[in-house]
Each structure stands twice: as structure tokens, then as C-alpha cells.
SEMAR-108431 format. One record per residue (C-alpha): x, y, z; residue in three letters; chain. Coordinates in steps of 0.001 Angstrom, whole numbers. Each point is the difference from the previous one (the first is absolute). Last residue first. Example, Ala and Ser with C-alpha at 12.3 -4.5 7.8 and 13.67 -1.06 7.14 Angstrom:
2
<<13670, -1060, 7140>, 'Ser', 'A'>
<<-1370, -3440, 660>, 'Ala', 'A'>
END
This chain:
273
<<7997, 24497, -6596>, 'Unk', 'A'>
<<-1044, 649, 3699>, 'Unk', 'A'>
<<-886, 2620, 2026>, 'Unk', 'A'>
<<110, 2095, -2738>, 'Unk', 'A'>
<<2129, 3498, 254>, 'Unk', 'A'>
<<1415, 2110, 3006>, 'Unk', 'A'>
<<972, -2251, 2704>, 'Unk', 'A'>
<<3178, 1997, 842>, 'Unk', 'A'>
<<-2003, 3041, -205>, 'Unk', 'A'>
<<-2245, -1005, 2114>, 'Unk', 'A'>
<<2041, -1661, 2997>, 'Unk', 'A'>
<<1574, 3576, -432>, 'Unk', 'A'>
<<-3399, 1577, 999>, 'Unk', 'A'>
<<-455, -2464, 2774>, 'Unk', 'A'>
<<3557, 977, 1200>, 'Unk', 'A'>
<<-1153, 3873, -281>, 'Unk', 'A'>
<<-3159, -1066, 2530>, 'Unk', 'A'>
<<-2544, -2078, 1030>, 'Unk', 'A'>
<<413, -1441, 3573>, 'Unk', 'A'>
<<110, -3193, 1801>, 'Unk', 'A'>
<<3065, -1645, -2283>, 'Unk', 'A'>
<<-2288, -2203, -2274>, 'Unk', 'A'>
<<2462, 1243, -2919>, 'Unk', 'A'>
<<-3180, 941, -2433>, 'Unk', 'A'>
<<-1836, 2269, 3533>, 'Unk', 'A'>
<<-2152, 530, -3121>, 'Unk', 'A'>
<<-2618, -2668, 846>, 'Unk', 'A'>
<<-848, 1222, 3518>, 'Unk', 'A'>
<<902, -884, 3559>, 'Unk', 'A'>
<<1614, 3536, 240>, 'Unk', 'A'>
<<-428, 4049, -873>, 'Unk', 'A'>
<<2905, 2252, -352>, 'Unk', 'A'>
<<-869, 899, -3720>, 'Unk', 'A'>
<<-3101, -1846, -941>, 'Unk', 'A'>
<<-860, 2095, -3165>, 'Unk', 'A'>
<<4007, -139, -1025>, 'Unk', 'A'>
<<-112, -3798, -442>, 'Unk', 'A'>
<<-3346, 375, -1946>, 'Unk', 'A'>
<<1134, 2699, -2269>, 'Unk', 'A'>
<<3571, -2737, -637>, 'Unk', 'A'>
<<-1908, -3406, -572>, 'Unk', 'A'>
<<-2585, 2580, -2535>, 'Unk', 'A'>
<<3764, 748, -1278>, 'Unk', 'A'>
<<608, -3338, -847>, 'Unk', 'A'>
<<380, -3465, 926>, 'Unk', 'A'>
<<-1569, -2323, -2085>, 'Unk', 'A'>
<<-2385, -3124, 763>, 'Unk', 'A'>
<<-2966, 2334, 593>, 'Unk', 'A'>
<<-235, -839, 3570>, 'Unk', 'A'>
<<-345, 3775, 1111>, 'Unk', 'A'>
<<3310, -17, 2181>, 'Unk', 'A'>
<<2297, -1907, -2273>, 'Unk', 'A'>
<<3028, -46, 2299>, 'Unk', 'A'>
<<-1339, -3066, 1663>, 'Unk', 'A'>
<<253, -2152, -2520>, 'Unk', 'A'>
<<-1354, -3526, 113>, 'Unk', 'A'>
<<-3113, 1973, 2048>, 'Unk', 'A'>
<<-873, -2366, 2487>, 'Unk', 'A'>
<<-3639, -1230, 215>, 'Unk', 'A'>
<<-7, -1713, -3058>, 'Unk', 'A'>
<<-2254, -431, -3080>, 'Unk', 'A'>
<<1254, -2114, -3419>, 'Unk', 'A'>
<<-1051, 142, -3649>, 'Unk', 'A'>
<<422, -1346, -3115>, 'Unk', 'A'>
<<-2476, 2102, -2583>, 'Unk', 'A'>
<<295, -2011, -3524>, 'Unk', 'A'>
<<397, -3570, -454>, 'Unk', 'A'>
<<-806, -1890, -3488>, 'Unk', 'A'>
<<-270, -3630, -1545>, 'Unk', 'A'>
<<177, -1661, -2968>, 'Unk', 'A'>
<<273, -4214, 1021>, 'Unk', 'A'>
<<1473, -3101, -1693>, 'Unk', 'A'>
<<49, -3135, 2139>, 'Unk', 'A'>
<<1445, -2357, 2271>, 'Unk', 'A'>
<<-2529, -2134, 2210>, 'Unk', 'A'>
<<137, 1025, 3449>, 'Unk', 'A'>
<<964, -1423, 3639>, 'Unk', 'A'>
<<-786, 1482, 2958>, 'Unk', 'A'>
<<1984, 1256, 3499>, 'Unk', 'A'>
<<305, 3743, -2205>, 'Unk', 'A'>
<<-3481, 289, 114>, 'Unk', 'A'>
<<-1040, 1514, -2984>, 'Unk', 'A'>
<<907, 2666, -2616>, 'Unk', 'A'>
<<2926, 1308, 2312>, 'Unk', 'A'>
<<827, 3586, 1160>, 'Unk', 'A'>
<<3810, 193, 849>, 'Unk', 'A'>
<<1600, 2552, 1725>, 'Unk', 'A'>
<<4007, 221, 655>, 'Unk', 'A'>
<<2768, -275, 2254>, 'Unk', 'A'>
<<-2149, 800, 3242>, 'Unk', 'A'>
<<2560, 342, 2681>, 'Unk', 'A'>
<<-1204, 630, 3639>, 'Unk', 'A'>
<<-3272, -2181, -1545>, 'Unk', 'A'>
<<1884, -2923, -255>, 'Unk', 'A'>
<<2386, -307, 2951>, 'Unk', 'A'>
<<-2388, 352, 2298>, 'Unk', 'A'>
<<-2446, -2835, -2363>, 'Unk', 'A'>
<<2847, -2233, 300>, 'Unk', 'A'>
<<542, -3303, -2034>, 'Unk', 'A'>
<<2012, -2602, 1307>, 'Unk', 'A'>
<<1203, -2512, -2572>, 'Unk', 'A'>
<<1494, 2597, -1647>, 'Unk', 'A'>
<<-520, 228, -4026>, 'Unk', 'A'>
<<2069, -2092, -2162>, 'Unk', 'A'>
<<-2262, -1336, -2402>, 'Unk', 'A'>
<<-1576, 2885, -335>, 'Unk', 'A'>
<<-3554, 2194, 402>, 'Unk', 'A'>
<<-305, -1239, 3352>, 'Unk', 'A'>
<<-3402, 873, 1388>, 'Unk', 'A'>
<<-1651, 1078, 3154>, 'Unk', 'A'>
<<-3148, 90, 812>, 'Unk', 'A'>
<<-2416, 3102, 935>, 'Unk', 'A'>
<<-3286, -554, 1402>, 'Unk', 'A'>
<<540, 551, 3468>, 'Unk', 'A'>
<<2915, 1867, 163>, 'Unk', 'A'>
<<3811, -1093, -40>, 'Unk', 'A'>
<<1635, 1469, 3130>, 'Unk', 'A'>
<<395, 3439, 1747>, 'Unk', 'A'>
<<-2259, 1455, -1921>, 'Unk', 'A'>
<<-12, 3856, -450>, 'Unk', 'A'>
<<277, -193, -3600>, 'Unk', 'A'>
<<-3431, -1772, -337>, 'Unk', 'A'>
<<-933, 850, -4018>, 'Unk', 'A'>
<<-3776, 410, -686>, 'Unk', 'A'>
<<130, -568, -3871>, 'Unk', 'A'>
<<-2273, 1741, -2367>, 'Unk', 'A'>
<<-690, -594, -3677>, 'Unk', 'A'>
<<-1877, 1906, -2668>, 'Unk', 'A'>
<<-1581, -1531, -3536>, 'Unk', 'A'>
<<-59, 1226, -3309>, 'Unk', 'A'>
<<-1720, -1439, -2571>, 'Unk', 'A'>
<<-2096, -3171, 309>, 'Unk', 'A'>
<<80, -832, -3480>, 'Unk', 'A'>
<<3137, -2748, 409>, 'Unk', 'A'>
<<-76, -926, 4089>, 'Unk', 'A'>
<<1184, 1703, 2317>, 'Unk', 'A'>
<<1657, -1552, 3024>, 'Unk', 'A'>
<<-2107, -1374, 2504>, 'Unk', 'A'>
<<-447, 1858, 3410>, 'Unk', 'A'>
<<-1, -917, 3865>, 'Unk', 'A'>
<<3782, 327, -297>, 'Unk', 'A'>
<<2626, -2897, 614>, 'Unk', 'A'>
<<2988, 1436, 2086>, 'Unk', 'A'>
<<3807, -790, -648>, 'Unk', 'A'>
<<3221, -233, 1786>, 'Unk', 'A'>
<<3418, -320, -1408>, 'Unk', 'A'>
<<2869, -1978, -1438>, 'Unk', 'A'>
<<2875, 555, -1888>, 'Unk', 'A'>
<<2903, -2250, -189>, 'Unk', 'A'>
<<544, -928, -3507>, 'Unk', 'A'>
<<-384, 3675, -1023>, 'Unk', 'A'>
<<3693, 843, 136>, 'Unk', 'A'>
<<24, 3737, -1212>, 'Unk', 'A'>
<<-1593, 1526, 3314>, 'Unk', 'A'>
<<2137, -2380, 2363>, 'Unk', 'A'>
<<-877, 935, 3624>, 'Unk', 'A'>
<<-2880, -2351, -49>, 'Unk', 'A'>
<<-1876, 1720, -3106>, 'Unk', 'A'>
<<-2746, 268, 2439>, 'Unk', 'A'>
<<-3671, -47, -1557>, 'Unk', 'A'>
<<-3389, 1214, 830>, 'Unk', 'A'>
<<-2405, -1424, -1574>, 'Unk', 'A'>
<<-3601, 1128, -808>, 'Unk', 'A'>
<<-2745, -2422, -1459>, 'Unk', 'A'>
<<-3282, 423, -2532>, 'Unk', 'A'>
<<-2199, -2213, 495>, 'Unk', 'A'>
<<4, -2931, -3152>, 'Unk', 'A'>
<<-3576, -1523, -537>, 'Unk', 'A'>
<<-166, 487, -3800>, 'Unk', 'A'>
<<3246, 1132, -1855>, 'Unk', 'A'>
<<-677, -2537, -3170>, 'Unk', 'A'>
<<1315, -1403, -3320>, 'Unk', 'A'>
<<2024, 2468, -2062>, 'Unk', 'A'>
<<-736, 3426, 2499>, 'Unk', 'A'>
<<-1118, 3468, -1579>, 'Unk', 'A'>
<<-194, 3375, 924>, 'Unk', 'A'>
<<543, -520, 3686>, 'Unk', 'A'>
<<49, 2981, 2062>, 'Unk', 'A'>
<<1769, 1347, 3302>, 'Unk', 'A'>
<<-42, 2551, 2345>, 'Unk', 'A'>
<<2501, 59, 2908>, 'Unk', 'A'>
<<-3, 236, 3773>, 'Unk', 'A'>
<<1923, -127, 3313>, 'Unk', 'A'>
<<-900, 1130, 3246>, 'Unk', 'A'>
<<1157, 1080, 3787>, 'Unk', 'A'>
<<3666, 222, -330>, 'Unk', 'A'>
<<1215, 1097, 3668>, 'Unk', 'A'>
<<3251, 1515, -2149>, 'Unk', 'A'>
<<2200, -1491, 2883>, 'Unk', 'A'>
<<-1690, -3498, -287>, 'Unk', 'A'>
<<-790, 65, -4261>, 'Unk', 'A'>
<<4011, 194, 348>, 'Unk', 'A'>
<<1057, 646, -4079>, 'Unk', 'A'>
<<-1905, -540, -3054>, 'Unk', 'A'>
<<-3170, 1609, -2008>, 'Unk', 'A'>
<<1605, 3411, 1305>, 'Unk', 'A'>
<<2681, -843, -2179>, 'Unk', 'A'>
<<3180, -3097, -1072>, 'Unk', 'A'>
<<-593, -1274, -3137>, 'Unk', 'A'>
<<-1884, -2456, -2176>, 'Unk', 'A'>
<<-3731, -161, 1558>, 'Unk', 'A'>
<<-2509, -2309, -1019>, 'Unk', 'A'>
<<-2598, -1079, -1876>, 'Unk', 'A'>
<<-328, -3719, -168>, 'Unk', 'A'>
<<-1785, -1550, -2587>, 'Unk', 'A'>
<<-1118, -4146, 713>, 'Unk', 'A'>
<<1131, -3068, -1383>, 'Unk', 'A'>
<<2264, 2130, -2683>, 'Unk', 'A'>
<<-176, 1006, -3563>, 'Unk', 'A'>
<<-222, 3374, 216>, 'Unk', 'A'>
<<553, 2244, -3367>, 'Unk', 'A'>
<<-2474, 2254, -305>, 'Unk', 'A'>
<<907, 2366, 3391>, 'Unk', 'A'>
<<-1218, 3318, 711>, 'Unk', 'A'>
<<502, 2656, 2213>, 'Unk', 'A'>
<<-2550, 3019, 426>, 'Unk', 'A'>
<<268, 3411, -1590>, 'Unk', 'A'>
<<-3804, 1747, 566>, 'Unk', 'A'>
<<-2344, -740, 2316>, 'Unk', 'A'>
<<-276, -2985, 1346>, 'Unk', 'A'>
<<1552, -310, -3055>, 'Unk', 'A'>
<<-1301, -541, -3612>, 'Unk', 'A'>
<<2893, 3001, -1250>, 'Unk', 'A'>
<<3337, 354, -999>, 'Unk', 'A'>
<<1049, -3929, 830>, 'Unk', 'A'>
<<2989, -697, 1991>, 'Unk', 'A'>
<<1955, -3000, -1383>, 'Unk', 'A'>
<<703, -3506, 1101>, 'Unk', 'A'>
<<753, -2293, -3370>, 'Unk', 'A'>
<<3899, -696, 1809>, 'Unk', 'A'>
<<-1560, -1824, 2417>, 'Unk', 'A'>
<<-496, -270, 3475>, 'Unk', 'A'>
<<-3183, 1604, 1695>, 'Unk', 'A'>
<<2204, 3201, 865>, 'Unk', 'A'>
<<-567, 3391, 2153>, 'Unk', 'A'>
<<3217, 1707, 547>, 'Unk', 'A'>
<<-1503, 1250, 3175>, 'Unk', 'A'>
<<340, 3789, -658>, 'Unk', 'A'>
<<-1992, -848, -3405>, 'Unk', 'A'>
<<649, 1504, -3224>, 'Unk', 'A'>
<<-1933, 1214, -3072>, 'Unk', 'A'>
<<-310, 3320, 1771>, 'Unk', 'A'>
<<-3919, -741, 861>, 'Unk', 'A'>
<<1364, -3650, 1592>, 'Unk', 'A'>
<<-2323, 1292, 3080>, 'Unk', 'A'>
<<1707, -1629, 2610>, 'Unk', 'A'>
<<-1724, 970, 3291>, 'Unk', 'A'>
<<1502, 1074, 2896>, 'Unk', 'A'>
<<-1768, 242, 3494>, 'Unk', 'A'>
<<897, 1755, 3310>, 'Unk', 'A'>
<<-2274, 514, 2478>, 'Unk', 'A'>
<<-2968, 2414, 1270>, 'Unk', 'A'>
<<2319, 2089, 2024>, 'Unk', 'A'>
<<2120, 1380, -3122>, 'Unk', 'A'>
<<-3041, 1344, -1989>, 'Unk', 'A'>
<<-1251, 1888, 3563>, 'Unk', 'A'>
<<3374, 1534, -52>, 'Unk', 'A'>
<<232, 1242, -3476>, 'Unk', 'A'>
<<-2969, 2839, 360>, 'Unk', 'A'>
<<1378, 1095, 2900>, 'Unk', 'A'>
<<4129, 192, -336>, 'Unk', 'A'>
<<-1511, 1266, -4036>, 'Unk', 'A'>
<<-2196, 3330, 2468>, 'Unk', 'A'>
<<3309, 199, 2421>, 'Unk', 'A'>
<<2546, 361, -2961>, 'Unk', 'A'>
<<-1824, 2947, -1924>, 'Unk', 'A'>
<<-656, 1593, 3376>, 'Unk', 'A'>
<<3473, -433, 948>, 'Unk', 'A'>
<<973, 1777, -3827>, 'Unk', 'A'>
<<-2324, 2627, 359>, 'Unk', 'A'>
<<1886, 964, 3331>, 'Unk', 'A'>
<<3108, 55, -1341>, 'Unk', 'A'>
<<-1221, 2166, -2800>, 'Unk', 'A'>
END
């Protein structure tokens, strides 16, 4: 029985590890009527919709009147955090406009990342760094539409191509791109370029599928890079027994062993809520 059971183990340690090489990338689905990002354009009208995603249960949002939407994140997740230590590699999101009052023409879509400045509920000095894409926004009729962001977390200072901006009054007169992307506050996508001026206008738009790759699993105790840590985590723990420089040495000490296994039961559920 022993035996059966190391064979058992070995075979998922195998068919898990090649999974766990290739990267580690999270999508949020919104198929549970939820989003691990806390996924927001801004107004009390923003509701997930049952079906007409990309597929399925996408976000939507009626309601906007605003220079330009802004999906973006409204809590602390993978979406969030040090983009350095996590060796973030990409960010992305699908969009759609079902209908603008006036017009969305020539707008690229932008990314931001933003730093709450040490004050998370005082917004007057936040500021960030943003990217203008290669890609206009959609436009009413033209369905959904996919966007991907290169995203230089191993920069040392502010990349070619990236500027920074200070989203209040009261931002730091020095702005720090070190600083920045050890502590990403939240993630903004932005109907434009954020250095441009827009008229003010109605919009109905949707996002569906935000997604970011890294090279460093955000938690290590999830073996398989499912996002939850459970007894597949466990088979492949026991399947390299003894062994080192892999994935299930969990506690980075050298080897995999019990300690591994209790890193596993201590991390035993989502990776995050």
C-alpha cells in the first residue's frame, strides 16, 4: 500500500512539475460572480453580467460618466504587491465598449501602476507610473478586445516609455520607480493616455479575464500553480521525498522533507481570498 501510494505521488510530482516550470499566471475569471482583484470602474451601476463575456460572467458598468473608464483594482492580491520580488512579467485585461455618448476614437489603452504613498485611505497623495499601449480601446460594435502589457519589474529606474504621474495634489515631488514597483498599491487600465486631456462623457463598458504572468510563484506552498494548496501540493511533496533544487523543497531549506509537508498544511486553502 505504501508502495502504491509513492507511485501515486511520483506519477502527480511528474505530471505537476513541468506545469510549475513554465511560469506562474492567474487569471480572473469573474465565473463566481467575484473577482480576486476587487475589480471596479467606479460606480455604484457596476455589476457582473451572467453571460456576454469573454466567455461567460464578465463585469459591467452603465453608469460612467467620466473623461475616460478606468478599470481597476480595489484591494490588496496577486494584482498588487512587489512586481520586483514576484519578477512580474505581464499584465492584461479584456475589455468592450457597448456604447460611448460622443466618441472613444484614437484613445490607446494605458496601464498605471499606482502607490497609495504610505496612506491607502488618503488619496491626495498618490501617484504612479503608466505605459501607453500600441492599441486603441474598443470601440461600440467591435466586441471584445484583449490587452497585453510587458511590465519591467527588474528595472532599476523608470523605463523607457514609462512616465510618471502624480495622481494628487500632494504627491512627492520626487517620484521613485524603486520604490514603486516594490509596492504596487493598485492597477489601473486607462481609456487613453493618462498625460491627455478628454471631454467628459457617458460610457457602458465591460472587463472580463484580468490577468498577470510571473516568474515567482506568489505562493510557494502551492506546488502545481493552481492558486490552492491541496492535497495534489501534498502527492507532489511526497513524490520528491529527499530530493532538492525543486519546487516542493516549500521552506527553500535544501531538502524536501516533513517541514515541507507542514509548510503544506499550514498553507492549506487559496492562495489568496
Amino acid at each position: 500500500m505504501i508502495r502504491q501510494f509513492t507511485i501515486v505521488a511520483e506519477a502527480v510530482a511528474i505530471l505537476l512539475g513541468s506545469a510549475a516550470a513554465a511560469g506562474y499566471g492567474y487569471v480572473d475569471t469573474f465565473e463566481d460572480f467575484s473577482s480576486v482583484g476587487g475589480w471596479v470602474f467606479g460606480t455604484a451601476w457596476g455589476h457582473y453580467e451572467p453571460s456576454g463575456g469573454n466567455p461567460g460572467v464578465y463585469f459591467r458598468d452603465p453608469g460612467l460618466i467620466v473623461f475616460a473608464p478606468r478599470p481597476r483594482t480595489t484591494c490588496e492580491s496577486i494584482f498588487t504587491g512587489d512586481y520586483r520580488a514576484a519578477e512580474v512579467l505581464s499584465i492584461g485585461i479584456d475589455l468592450q465598449t457597448f456604447w460611448v455618448e460622443y466618441s472613444g476614437g484614437n484613445r490607446p489603452l494605458s496601464v498605471i501602476l499606482v502607490s497609495y504613498n504610505g496612506t491607502p485611505s488618503y488619496y491626495d497623495d498618490d501617484w504612479g507610473a503608466y505605459f501607453v499601449g500600441d492599441r486603441n480601446i474598443p470601440l461600440p460594435g467591435e466586441g471584445w478586445l484583449s490587452y497585453d502589457f510587458a511590465i519591467p519589474s527588474q528595472a532599476t529606474a523608470l523605463p523607457e516609455d514609462w512616465s510618471f504621474i502624480r495622481l494628487g495634489l500632494e504627491a512627492p515631488d520626487e517620484l521613485d520607480w524603486n520604490e514603486l514597483i516594490s509596492r504596487v498599491d493598485r492597477l489601473d487600465f486607462y481609456f487613453g493616455n493618462p498625460g491627455m486631456v478628454f471631454i467628459l462623457q457617458c460610457w457602458d463598458v465591460g472587463c472580463d479575464n484580468a490577468r498577470i504572468d510571473m516568474a515567482v510563484s506568489p505562493c510557494p506552498a502551492d506546488v502545481n500553480v493552481d492558486w490552492t494548496v491541496d492535497v495534489l501540493d501534498l502527492l507532489a511533496v511526497l513524490g520528491a521525498w529527499g530530493e532538492s533544487g525543486l519546487a516542493e523543497d516549500v521552506n527553500g531549506d535544501g531538502v524536501v522533507d516533513v517541514l515541507d509537508v507542514l509548510a503544506i498544511l499550514e498553507a492549506w486553502g487559496p492562495c489568496f481570498e
